[in-house]
N, C-alpha and C positions, 0 to 999 in steps of 0.2 A: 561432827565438826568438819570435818574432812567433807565429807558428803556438801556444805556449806560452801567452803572457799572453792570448792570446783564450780558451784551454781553460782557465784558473783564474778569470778574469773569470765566465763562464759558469756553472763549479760555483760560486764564490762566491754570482752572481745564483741559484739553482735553491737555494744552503741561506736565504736570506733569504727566497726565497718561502712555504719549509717552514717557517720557523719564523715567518713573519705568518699561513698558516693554520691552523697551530695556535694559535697565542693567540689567534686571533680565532674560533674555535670554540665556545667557551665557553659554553653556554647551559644556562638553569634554568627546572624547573616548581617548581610549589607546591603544598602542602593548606593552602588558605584557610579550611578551615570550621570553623578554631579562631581567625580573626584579627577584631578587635572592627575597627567603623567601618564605611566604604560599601568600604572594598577586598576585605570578605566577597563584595555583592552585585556586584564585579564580577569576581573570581575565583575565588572558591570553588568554584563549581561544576563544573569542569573543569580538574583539574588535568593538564593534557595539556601536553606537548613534547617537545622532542627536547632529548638533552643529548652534550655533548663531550665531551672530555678536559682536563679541569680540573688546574693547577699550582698554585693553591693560592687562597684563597678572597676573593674581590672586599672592596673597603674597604667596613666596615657587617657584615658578617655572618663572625663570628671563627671561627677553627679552634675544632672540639671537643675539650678537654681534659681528660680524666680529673683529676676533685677540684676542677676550676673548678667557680662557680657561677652557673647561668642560672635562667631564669625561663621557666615554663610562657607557650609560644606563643614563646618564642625560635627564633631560628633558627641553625643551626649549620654549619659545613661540616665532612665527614668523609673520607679516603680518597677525592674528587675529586666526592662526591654532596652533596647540601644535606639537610636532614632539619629539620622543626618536632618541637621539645620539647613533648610532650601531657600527661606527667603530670612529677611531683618525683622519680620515679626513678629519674632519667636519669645517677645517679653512680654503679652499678651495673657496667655496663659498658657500652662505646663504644657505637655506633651499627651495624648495624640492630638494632630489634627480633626479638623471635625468634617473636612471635606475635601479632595484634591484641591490642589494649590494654595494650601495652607505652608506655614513655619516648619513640618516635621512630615520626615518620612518613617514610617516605621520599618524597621531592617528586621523583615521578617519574609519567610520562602514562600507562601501565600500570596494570594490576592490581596489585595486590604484595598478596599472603596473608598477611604479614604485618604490615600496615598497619593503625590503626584508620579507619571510613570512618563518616561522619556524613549525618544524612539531606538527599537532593538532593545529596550527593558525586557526578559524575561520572567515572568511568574509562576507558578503550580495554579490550577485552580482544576479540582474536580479530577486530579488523579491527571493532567495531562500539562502540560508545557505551552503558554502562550507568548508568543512572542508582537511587542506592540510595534506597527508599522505604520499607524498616525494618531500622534500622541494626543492630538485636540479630541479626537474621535474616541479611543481608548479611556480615555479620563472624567468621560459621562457614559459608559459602557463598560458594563461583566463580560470578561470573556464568555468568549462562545456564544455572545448575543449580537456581535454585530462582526461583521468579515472585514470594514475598512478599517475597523480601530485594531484588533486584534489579529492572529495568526495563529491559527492551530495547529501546532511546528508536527505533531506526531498521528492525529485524529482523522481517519478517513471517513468518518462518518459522515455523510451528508446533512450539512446545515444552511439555511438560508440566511445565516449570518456570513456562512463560508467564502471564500476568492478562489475561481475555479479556471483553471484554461481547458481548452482544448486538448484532449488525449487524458486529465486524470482521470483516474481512480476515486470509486467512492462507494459506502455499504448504507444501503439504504432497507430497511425491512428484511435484513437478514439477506440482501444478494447484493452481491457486485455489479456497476457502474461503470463506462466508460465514457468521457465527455465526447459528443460527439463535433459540438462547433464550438466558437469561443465567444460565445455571448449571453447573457442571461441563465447563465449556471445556474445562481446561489436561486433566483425566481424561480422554476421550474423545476419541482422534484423529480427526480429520477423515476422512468415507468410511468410519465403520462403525457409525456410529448418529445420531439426528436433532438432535442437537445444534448439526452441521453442514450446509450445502448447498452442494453443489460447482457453483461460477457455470460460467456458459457449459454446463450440460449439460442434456438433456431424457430422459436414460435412466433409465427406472424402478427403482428400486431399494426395497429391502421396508423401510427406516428411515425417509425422509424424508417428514414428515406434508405431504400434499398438500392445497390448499385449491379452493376449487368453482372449476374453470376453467382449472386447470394443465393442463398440456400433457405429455405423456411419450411416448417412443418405448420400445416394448417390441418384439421379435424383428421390427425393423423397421417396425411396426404404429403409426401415430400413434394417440393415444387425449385424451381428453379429461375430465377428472376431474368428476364430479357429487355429489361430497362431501367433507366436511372428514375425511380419513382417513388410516390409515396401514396398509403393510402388507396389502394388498390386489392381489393381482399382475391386470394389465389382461389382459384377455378370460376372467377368471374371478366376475366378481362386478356388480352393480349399480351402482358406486362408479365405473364407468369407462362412458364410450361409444367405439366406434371413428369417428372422423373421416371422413365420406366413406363412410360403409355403410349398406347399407338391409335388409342379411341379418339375418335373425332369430336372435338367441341367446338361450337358455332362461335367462337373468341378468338381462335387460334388461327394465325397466320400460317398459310399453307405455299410452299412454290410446286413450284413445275415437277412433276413425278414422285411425289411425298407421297406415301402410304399410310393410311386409315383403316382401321376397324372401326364399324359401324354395326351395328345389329348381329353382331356375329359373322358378316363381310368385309370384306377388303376392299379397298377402291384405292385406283391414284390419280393426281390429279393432274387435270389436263393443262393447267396453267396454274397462274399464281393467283389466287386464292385470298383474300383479305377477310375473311368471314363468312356465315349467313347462310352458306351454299350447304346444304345438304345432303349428302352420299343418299342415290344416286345420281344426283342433279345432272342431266347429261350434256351440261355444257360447260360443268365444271370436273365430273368425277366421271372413271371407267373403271369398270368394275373387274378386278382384278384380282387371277386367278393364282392364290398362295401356294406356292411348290410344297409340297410333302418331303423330310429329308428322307432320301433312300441312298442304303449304302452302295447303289452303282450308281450315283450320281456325281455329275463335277461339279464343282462352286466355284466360284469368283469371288474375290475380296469384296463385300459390301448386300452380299445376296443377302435375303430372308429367305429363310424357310421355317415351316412348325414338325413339331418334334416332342410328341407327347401335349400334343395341345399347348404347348407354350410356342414362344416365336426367339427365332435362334437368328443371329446376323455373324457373316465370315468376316473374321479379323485378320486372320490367314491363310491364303487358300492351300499352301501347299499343307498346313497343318490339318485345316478342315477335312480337307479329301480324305486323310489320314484317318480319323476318328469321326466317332459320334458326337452329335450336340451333347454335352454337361459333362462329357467323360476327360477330358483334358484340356490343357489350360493353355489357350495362346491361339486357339485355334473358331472357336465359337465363341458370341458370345451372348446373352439369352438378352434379350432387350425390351421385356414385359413386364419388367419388375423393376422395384427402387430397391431390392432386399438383396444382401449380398451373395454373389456369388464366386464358389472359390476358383473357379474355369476362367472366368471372366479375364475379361483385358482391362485395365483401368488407365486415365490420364488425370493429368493434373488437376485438382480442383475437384475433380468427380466427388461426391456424395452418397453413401449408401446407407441401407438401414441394416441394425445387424443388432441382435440381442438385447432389443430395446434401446439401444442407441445409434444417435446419427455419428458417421465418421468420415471423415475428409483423408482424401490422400494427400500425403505429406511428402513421400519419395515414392516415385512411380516403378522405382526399379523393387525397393522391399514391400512396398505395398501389394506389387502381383507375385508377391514370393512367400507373403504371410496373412493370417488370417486376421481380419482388425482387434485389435486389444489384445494383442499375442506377441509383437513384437517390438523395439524401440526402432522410430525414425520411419514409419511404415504408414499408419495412419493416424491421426489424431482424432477423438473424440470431441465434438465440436458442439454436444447440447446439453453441459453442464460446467457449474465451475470450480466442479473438487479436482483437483490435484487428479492426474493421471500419470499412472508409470510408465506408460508407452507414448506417449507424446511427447513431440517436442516443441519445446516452449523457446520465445522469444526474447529477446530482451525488456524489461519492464514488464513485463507480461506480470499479473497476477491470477493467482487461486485461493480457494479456502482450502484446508487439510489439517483435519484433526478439530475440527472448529476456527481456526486461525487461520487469519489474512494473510499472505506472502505475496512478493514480487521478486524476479528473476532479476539479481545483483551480478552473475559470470555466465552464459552462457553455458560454458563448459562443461562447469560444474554443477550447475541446474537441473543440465537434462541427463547428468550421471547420477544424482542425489535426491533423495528424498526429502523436501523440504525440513529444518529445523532439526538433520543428520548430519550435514557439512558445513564446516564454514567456507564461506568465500564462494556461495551456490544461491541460496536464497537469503534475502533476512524479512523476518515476522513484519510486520506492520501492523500501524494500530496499536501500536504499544509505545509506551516513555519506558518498560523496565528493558534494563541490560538482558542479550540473548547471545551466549558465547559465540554460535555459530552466524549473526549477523555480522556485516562488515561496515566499518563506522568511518567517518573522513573526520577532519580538522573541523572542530566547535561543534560536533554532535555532542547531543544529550542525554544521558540514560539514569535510571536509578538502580541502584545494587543496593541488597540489603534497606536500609534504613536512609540512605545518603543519596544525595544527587552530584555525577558528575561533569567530567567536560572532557572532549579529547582534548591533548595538546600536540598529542605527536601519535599520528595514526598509524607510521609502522609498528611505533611500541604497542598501541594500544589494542590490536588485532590480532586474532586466531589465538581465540581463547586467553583472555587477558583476562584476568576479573579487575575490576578497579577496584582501586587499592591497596596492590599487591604487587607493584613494577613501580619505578622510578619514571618520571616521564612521559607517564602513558595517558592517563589520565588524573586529571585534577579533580580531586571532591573541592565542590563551591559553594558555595552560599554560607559559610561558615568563617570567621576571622580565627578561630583554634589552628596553631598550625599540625600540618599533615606534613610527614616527613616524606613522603613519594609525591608532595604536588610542588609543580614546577614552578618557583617565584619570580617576578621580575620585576626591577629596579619599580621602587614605591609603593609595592604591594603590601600589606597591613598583615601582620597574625600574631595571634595573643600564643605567649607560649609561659605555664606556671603564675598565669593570671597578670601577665604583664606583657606589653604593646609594644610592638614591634615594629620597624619599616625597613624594607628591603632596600640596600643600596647596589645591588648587583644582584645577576640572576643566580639560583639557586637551587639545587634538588636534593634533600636529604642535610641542609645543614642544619642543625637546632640553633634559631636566636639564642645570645646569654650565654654561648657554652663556650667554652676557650677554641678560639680558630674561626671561630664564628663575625669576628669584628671584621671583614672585609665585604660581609656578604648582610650584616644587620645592625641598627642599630637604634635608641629605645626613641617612641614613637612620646610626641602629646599633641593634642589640637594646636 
């Protein structure tokens, strides 16, 4: 018997729990951008949430009745959804519309194609944030199918629906994008005409216009660009020098006393040289007898000489005289090679090759003081786009690392931090969710958990804030439930214990209905 009233107690306790979370499930978004007052500029823009299973419709906002009559920007409830009344035609038939620009919107955080949507309406579709920037265009278009109707507030991916200027960013087949002019973006995919430049790479390719001093790897060959051009492929033309060669090619521009290896000789030449001319040619070249370095020899700044069958040039004479070619640094420095060397003297812009990667000097002072990939502020690695610890990075600058897209938000803090390790260094991109260590301004968007919010106050809402968890900081939106941390103002709407409310002054933390509350609320109907 006993054994009995404990087993109905129990099911009794397990139907009372089922039926407090269903009624208390209950929740509403809204389209604000037909609602007059300041509860436009603080919900209209993101009608986002999440909704329940609704029994029937909270006090303020009355069941839809066929032959009643409401008033455009009324609110209604339908079949267990809310819907705003847009135009006078709403006695037609019930709710939903069956096409934008119909009687009803439906007050939902999705997309709905049959909604009308207004401009800066914000929506979810497909896991990302669209913001509409012309509403006639938008309202016969799915996000992300067309770039004039739509705004993909958070999506770097390149689409030819997309709006692109000059200098973005964007990931196309798994690499990063940099716009290079500002016209004809969204036409032109990224990687097959000069529209685009794909970061982190230094391999020639026939589209992208090269400027005097670029760097390109062709069939392994580092080269060096000598004019503004395009479409030029390296070790065919005058447009290119190879990095570290002294061989003579019948493309290459020569002057007055330039020195060549040919066949295993040297020549120099007797003038200036525009091509064609080939060592010995004796009206252009003199054949020219390459010093042996020996140690009772004196150097001058600029001399060659060979030195183990390589070809050594003085940086310094007082240091040269001092030492052997390769043996110390500041003094020789080998000039037959693109591969690095740790003797060598380096300037600015130089490029070398070094353990499979190309690297640019970055500071000419630590760059001849360390070994490339060794230390920060010294060299940068310039032919890939992962995240490098030893470089440093620019502002806007992005990388991928760890799989994830980032771009440099502080400088400071960038080039001390390992991306998605600091806040206020880098933040992720490519994503709508909240990432503590990104830094967010006034009306960013993120999702935490299960909710969508909005900044309102970016001091609050930064360095490691989670939303929903500060007063102030961020507002969760698309929901008319109120939320005691989001910040109300004067005509904003929220249901609190399944009754409607409207803010008559601004607010943070007051509950409508509750005694002290009558300054800041009072109960809402159409």
């Amino acid at each position: 018997m006993k054994r009995r009233k404990n087993t109905l107690r129990f099911a009794v306790l397990m139907l009372l729990v089922s039926l407090f979370s269903y009624t208390a499930s209950y929740t509403y978004a809204f389209w604000a951008s037909n609602i007059s007052g300041s509860q436009q500029s603080a919900f209209a823009e993101v009608p986002i949430g999440e909704w329940g299973l609704a029994v029937g419709p909270p006090q303020g906002i009355p069941e839809y009745v066929q032959g009643d009559t409401y008033a455009v920007s009324d609110y209604v409830w339908y079949d267990g959804k809310i819907y705003q009344i847009i135009s006078g035609d709403y006695a037609s038939a019930p709710p939903p519309s069956n096409a934008p620009y119909g009687a009803f919107n439906e007050i939902y955080h999705e997309y709905k194609p049959t909604n009308t949507y207004y401009l800066n309406d914000v929506v979810l579709h497909n896991g990302m944030f669209y913001r509409v920037i012309n509403a006639g265009v938008a309202n016969g278009a799915e996000p992300g199918t067309n770039g004039a109707g739509w705004f993909n507030m958070y999506s770097i991916v390149w689409s030819s629906g997309g709006t692109y200027t000059i200098g973005d960013y964007v990931i196309h087949n798994g690499l990063l994008y940099q716009a290079a002019v500002d016209y004809n973006l969204h036409l032109n995919t990224p990687g097959t005409s000069l529209h685009w430049r794909q970061v982190g790479s230094v391999i020639w390719n026939n589209f992208t216009q090269y400027a005097i001093g670029d760097h390109v790897l062709y069939n392994g060959i580092l080269y060096r660009s000598l004019a503004s051009h395009t479409n030029q492929t390296p070790g065919t033309g005058s447009n290119w020098i190879e990095v570290g060669s002294y061989e003579w090619t019948s493309y290459t521009a020569y002057n007055k006393d330039d020195i060549v290896r040919y066949n295993g000789s040297f020549y120099i030449a007797k003038r200036k040289i525009t091509g064609g001319s080939v060592p010995p040619s004796s009206n252009a070249w003199n054949t020219y007898n390459m010093p042996v370095w020996s140690i009772s020899g004196t150097y001058s700044n600029g001399q060659l000489v060979l030195h183990n069958s390589n070809l050594y040039q003085v940086v310094n004479a007082t240091n040269a005289n001092a030492n052997e070619p390769g043996t110390s640094s500041n003094a020789w420095n080998r000039v037959d090679t693109s591969e690095y060397q740790w003797f060598n003297t380096y300037a600015a812009n130089d490029h070398v090759l070094y353990s499979g990667g190309v690297y640019r000097v970055q500071n000419v002072t630590n760059a001849n003081a360390n070994t490339p990939g060794t230390s920060y502020n010294a060299w940068n690695r310039v032919d890939t786009d992962q995240y490098q610890i030893y470089n440093t990075y620019q502002a806007n600058n992005h990388v991928f690392y760890n799989g994830d897209p980032y771009k440099v938000v502080n400088l400071t803090n960038a080039n001390a931090n390992t991306p998605g390790t600091a806040y206020n260094a880098w933040n992720q991109v490519n994503t709508s969710e909240w990432q503590w260590y990104n830094t967010y301004v006034s009306d960013d968007y993120a999702f935490f958990g299960l909710y969508a919010y909005k900044v309102v106050n970016a001091s609050n809402a930064n360095n490691n804030v989670e939303p929903g968890t500060a007063n102030n900081a961020w507002n969760r939106i698309g929901t008319l439930y109120y939320q005691s941390f989001n910040t109300y103002q004067t005509n904003d709407i929220a249901i609190y214990d399944n009754v409607a409310y409207i803010a008559i002054s601004t607010s943070t933390n007051i509950i409508p209905g509750e005694t002290g509350s009558e300054s800041y609320w009072e109960l809402y109907s159409n």
